[in-house]
C-alpha positions as CSV (number, residue, x, y, z in Angstrom):
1,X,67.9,158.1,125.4
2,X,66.5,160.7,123.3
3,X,62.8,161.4,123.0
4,X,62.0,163.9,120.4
5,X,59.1,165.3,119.0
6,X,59.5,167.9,115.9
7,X,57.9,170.9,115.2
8,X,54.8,171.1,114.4
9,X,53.0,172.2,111.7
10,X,50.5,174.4,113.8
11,X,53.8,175.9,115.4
12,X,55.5,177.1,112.3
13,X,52.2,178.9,110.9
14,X,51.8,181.0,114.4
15,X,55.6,181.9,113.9
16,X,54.8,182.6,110.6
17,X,51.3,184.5,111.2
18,X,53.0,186.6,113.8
19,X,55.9,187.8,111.5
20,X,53.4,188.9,108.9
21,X,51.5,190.7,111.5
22,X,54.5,192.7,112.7
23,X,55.7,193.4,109.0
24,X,51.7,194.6,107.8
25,X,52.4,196.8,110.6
26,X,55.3,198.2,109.9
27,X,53.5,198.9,106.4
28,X,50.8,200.9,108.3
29,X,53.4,203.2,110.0
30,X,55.4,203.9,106.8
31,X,52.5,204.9,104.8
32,X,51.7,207.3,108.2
33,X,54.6,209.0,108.2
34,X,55.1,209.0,104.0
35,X,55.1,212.9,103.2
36,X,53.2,212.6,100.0
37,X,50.4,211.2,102.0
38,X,51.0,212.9,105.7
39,X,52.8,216.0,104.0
40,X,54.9,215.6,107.2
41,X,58.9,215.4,107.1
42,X,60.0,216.4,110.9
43,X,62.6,213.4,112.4
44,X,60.4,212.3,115.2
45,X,57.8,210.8,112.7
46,X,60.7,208.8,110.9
47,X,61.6,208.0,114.3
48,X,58.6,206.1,115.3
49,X,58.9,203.8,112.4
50,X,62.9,202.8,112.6
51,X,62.2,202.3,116.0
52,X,59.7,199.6,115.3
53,X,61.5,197.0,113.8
54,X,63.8,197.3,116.8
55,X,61.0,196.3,119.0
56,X,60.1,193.5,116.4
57,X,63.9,192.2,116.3
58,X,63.1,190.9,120.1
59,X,60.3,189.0,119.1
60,X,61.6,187.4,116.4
61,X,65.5,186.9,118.0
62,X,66.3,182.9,118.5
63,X,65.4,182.3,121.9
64,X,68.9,180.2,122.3
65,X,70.7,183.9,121.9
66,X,68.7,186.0,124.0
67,X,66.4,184.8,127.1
68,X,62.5,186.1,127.4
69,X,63.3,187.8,130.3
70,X,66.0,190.3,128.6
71,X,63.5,190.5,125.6
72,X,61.5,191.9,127.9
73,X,63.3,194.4,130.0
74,X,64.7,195.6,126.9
75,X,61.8,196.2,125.4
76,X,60.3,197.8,128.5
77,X,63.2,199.9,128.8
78,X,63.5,201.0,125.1
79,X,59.5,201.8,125.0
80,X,59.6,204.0,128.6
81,X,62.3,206.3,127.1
82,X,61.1,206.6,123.9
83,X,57.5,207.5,125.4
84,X,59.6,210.1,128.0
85,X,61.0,211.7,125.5
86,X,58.2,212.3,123.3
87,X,56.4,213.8,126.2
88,X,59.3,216.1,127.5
89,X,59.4,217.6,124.1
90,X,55.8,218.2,123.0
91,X,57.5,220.6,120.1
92,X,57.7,218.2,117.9
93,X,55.9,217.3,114.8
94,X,55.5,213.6,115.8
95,X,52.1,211.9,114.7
96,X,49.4,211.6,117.0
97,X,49.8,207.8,116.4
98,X,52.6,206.1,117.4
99,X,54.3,203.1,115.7
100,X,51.9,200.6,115.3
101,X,55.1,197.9,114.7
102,X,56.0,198.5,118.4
103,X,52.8,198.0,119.6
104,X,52.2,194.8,118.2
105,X,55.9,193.8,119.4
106,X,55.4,194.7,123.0
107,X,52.0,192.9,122.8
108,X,53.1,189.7,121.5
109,X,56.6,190.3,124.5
110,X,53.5,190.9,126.8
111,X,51.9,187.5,126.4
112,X,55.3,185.4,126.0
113,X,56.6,186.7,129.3
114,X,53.4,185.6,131.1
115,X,53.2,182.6,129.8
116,X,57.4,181.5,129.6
117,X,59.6,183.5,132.4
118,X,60.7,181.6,135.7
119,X,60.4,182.1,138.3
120,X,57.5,183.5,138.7
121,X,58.4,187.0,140.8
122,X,60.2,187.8,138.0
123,X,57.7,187.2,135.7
124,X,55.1,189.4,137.5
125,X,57.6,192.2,137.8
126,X,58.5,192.4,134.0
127,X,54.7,192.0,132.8
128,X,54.0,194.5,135.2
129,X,56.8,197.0,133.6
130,X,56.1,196.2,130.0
131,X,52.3,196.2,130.5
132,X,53.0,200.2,132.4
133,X,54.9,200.5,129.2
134,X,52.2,200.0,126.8
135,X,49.6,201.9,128.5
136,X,51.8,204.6,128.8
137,X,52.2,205.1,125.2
138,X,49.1,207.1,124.4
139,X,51.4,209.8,126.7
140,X,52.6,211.0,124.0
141,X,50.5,212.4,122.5
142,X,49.5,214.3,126.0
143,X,48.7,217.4,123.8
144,X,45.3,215.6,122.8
145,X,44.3,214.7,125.9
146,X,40.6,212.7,124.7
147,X,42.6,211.1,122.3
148,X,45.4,210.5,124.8
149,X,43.0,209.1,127.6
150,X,40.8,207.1,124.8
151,X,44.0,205.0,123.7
152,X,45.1,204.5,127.0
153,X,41.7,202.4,127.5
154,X,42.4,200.3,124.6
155,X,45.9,199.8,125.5
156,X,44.8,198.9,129.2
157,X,42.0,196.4,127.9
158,X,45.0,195.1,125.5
159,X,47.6,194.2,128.1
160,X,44.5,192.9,129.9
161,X,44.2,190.4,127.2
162,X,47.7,189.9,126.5
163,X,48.0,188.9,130.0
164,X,45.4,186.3,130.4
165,X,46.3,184.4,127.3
166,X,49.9,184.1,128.4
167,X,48.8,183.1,132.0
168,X,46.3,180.4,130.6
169,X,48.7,178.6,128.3
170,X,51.2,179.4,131.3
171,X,48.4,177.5,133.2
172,X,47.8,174.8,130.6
173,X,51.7,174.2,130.2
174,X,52.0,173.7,134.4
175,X,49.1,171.4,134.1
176,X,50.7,169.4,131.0
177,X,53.8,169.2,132.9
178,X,52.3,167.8,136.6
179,X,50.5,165.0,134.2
180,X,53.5,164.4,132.6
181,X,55.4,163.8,135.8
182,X,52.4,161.7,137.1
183,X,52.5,159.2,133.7
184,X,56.4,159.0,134.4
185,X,55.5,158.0,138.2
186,X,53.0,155.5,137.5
187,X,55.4,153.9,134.1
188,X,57.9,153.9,137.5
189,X,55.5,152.2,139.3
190,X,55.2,149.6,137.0
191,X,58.7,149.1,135.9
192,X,59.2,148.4,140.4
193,X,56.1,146.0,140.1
194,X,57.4,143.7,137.7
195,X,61.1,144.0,139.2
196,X,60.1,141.6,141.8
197,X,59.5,138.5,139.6
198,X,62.5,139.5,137.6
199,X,64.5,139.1,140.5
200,X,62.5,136.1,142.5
201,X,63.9,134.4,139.1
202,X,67.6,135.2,138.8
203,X,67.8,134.4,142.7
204,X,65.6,131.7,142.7
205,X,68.2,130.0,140.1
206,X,71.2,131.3,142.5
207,X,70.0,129.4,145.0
208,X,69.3,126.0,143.2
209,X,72.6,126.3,141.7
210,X,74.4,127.2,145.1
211,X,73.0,124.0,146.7
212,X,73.9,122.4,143.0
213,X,77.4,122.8,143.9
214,X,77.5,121.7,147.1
215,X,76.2,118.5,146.7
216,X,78.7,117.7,144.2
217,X,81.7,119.4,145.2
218,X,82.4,116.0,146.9
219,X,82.2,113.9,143.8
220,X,82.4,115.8,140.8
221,X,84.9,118.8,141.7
222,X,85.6,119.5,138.5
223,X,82.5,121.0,137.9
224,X,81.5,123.9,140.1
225,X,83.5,126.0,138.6
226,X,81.3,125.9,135.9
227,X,78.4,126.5,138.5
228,X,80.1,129.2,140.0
229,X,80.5,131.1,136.6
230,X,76.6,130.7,136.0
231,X,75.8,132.3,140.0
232,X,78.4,135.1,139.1
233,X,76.5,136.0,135.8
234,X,72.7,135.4,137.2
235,X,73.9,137.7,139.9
236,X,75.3,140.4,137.9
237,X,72.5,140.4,135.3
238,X,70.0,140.7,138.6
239,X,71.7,143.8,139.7
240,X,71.8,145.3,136.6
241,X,68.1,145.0,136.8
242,X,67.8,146.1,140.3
243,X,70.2,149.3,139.5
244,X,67.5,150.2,135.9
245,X,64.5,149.7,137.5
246,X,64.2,149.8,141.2
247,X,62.5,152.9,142.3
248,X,59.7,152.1,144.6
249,X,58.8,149.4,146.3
250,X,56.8,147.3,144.8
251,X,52.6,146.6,144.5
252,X,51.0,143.8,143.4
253,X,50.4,143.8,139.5
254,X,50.4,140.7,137.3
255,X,53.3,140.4,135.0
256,X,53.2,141.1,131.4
257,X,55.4,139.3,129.1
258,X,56.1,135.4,129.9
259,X,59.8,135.7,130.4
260,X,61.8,134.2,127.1
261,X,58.3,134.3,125.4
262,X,58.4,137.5,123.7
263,X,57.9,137.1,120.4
264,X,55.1,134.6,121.3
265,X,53.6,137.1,122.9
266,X,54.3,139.9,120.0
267,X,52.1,137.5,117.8
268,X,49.4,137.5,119.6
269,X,49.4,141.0,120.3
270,X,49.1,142.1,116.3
271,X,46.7,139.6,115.9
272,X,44.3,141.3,118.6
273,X,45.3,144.4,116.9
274,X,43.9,143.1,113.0
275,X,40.8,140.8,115.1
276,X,40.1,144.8,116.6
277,X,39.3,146.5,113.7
278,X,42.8,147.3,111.9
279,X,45.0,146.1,109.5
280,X,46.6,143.6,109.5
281,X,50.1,144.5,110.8
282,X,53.3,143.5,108.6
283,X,56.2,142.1,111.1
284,X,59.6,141.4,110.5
285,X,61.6,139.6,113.2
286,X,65.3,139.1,111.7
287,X,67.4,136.3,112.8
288,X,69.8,138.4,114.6
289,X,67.0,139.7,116.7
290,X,65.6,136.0,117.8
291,X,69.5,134.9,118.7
292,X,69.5,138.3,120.7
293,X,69.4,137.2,124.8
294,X,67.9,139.9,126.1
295,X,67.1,141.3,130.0
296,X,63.7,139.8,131.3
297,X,63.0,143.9,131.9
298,X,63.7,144.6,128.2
299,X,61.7,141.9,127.3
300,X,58.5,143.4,128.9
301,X,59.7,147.1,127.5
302,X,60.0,145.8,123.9
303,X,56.5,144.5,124.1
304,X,54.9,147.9,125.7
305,X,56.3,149.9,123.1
306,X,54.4,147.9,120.0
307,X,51.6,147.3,122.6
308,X,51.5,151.2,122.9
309,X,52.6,152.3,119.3
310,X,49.4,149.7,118.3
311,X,47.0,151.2,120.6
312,X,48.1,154.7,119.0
313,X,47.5,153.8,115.8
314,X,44.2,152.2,116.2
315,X,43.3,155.5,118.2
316,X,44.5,158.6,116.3
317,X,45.4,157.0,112.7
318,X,41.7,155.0,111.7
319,X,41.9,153.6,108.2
320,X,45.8,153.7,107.8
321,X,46.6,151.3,105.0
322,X,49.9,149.9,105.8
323,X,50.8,149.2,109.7
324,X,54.5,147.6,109.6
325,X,57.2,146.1,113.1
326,X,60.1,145.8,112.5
327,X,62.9,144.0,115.0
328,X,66.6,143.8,114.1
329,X,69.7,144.2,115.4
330,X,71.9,147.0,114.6
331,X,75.1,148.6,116.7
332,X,74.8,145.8,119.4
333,X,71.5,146.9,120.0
334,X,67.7,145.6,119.8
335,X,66.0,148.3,117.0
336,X,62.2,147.9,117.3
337,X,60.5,150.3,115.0
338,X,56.6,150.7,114.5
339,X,55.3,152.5,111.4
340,X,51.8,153.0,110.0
341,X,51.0,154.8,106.8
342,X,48.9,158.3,106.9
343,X,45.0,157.9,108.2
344,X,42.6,157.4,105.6
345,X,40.2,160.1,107.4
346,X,41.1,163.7,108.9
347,X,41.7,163.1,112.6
348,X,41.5,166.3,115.0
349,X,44.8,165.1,116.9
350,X,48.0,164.7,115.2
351,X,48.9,161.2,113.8
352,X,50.3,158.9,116.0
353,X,49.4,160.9,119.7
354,X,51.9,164.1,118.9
355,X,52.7,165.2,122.4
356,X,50.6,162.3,123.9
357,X,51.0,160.9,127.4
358,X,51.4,157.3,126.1
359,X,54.7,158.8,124.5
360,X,56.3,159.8,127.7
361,X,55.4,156.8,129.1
362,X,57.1,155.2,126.7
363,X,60.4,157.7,126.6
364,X,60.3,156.9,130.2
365,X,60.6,153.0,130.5
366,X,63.4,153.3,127.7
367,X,64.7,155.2,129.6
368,X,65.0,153.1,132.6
369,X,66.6,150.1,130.6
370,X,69.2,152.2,129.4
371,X,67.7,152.3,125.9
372,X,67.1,154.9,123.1
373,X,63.4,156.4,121.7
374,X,62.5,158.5,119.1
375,X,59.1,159.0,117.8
376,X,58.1,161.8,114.8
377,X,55.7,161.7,111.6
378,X,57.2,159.7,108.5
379,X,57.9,160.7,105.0
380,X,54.9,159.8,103.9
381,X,52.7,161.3,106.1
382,X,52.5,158.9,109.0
383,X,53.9,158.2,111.9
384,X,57.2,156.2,113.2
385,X,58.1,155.1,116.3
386,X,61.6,153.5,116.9
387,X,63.3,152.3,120.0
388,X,66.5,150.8,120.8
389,X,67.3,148.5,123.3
390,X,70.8,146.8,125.3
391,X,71.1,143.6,124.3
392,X,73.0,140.9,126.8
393,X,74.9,138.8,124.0
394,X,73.5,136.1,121.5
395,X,72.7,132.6,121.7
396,X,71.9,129.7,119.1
397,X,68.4,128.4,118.6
């Protein structure tokens, strides 16, 4: 099962905002050190602005090459000796500034570490070295010592702020994540619920069949093999369910879907979706989907992930012209796929729930029938959900 969400576009412009920032900086230190402008030419000056982008190459490196954490020290390490040996040697003709590129680097390294690095010693201990670092770097220029102790102010009140917007979103992601694990719980919860009747019926049918065959063993031999074929398969087919879905035990919680009524009950579910307001859904039930014999679990999964992608629609996509289900079978499996055209009116949330609960929900009881999700906006501007579930084999009628 994959459940994947892309990028976003509110993602991609803060990657993009924050390379701008970092090159307009870079700007700001070439022009300070330009000798037509500074009338300046000693090495130290040229120094502070190659140095930069090397600072700016941490924040920008894929994070699948080089961890936060070594980002970090890095950058911790490359600032302290830069700023120690700027102070042993207060000869030079280095700017009173330094580079404003490696400011803005350590900065942005600042917040990221709060917010990303695990465990959370670890995370303290770099912020706490990096942060040092940055308030360090009015040291050198510790020839000016008002200007030296005014800057180290601003850099202090800087890291301050650097730090408490990584914790918060570090805060906001921990809280994120607990409710994520508390909607995957309660899907877990219901998945055990409605295990019971699933398996009341398969050994409810064991049973008759059992005392089937031994009433006519006596007179009709021939025949309980046949029996015996059906017990073997209703008891396979009930473990299979008992391995997918058992979890914890289970609470009381009427059932769902009517087993072997699902597409009766799909009806009736877009047409309290187009009585509630929306439009009327399109559906498409192939004939290779109705001859599909599908688990009594998969069943009630196939219906929660219209119900859901239906409740999503009507919630974060108001006015969308064209809501389409789709249900076919392709590579031995059950493809149900949900799409509705883009929202007729801005909405303040993404279309179709980006990131939302109701998702992982979803993802999750997939998940536990052994099936395949995927959800991400459309080529048009929607939103398209698709799922994929086992199917057991086919049947006529």
């Amino acid at each position: 099962m994959t459940y994947h969400v892309p990028e976003t576009r509110r993602t991609r412009w803060v990657a993009i905002s924050v390379l701008w920032v970092l090159v307009l900086l870079w700007l700001v230190d070439w022009i300070s050190v330009w000798p037509p402008i500074t009338g300046r030419h000693s090495i130290w000056d040229w120094l502070l602005v190659i140095s930069g982008p090397l600072f700016a190459a941490l924040v920008v490196v894929p994070g699948r090459r080089l961890a936060v954490a070594w980002r970090a020290g890095l950058a911790a390490a490359g600032s302290w000796l830069l700023t120690v040996a700027l102070a042993v040697f207060p000869a030079h003709d280095a700017l009173w500034l330094w580079g404003f590129m490696e400011t803005g680097a350590l900065l942005i390294l600042l917040g990221v570490t709060a917010r990303r690095v695990q465990p959370m010693s670890l995370a303290v201990a770099l912020c706490s070295v990096l942060g040092l670092a940055i308030i360090a770097l009015p040291l050198r220029v510790a020839d000016q010592v008002v200007v030296a102790a005014i800057f180290t102010i601003v850099m202090a009140w800087c890291v301050a702020i650097a730090l408490i917007l990584g914790g918060y979103v570090r805060s906001a992601d921990m809280r994120r994540a607990q409710t994520v694990t508390r909607v995957q719980q309660a899907e877990r919860l219901e998945l055990a619920r409605e295990l019971h009747d699933f398996v009341a019926h398969h050994v409810t049918g064991i049973v008759v069949q059992a005392q089937a065959a031994r009433t006519i063993l006596a007179t009709a031999p021939h025949q309980v093999d046949g029996i015996l074929s059906a017990i073997e398969t209703a008891g396979t087919e009930t473990l299979d369910s008992m391995r997918r879905l058992v979890r914890v035990l289970r609470e009381q919680d009427p059932r769902t879907v009517r087993s072997g009524e699902l597409y009766a009950e799909l009806a009736d579910l877009v047409a309290d979706f187009a009585r509630g307001g929306g439009p009327e859904p399109t559906v498409r039930v192939t004939g290779a989907a109705r001859k599909a014999r599908l688990a009594p679990e998969v069943e009630v999964s196939v219906h929660r992930v219209v119900q859901e992608s239906l409740t999503n629609v009507r919630r974060h996509a108001p006015g969308a012209a064209l809501v389409t289900v789709g249900i076919d079978v392709a590579n031995a499996l059950l493809a149900v796929e949900v799409c509705n055209s883009a929202p007729a009116q801005r909405v303040t949330v993404p279309v179709g729930g980006l990131g939302g609960l109701g998702l992982v929900g979803l993802a999750e009881r997939v998940q536990a029938v052994e099936g395949r999700f995927s959800a991400g906006p459309a080529v048009d501007g929607g939103w398209r959900v698709l799922a994929r579930f086992p199917i057991l084999d086919t049947v006529d009628g």
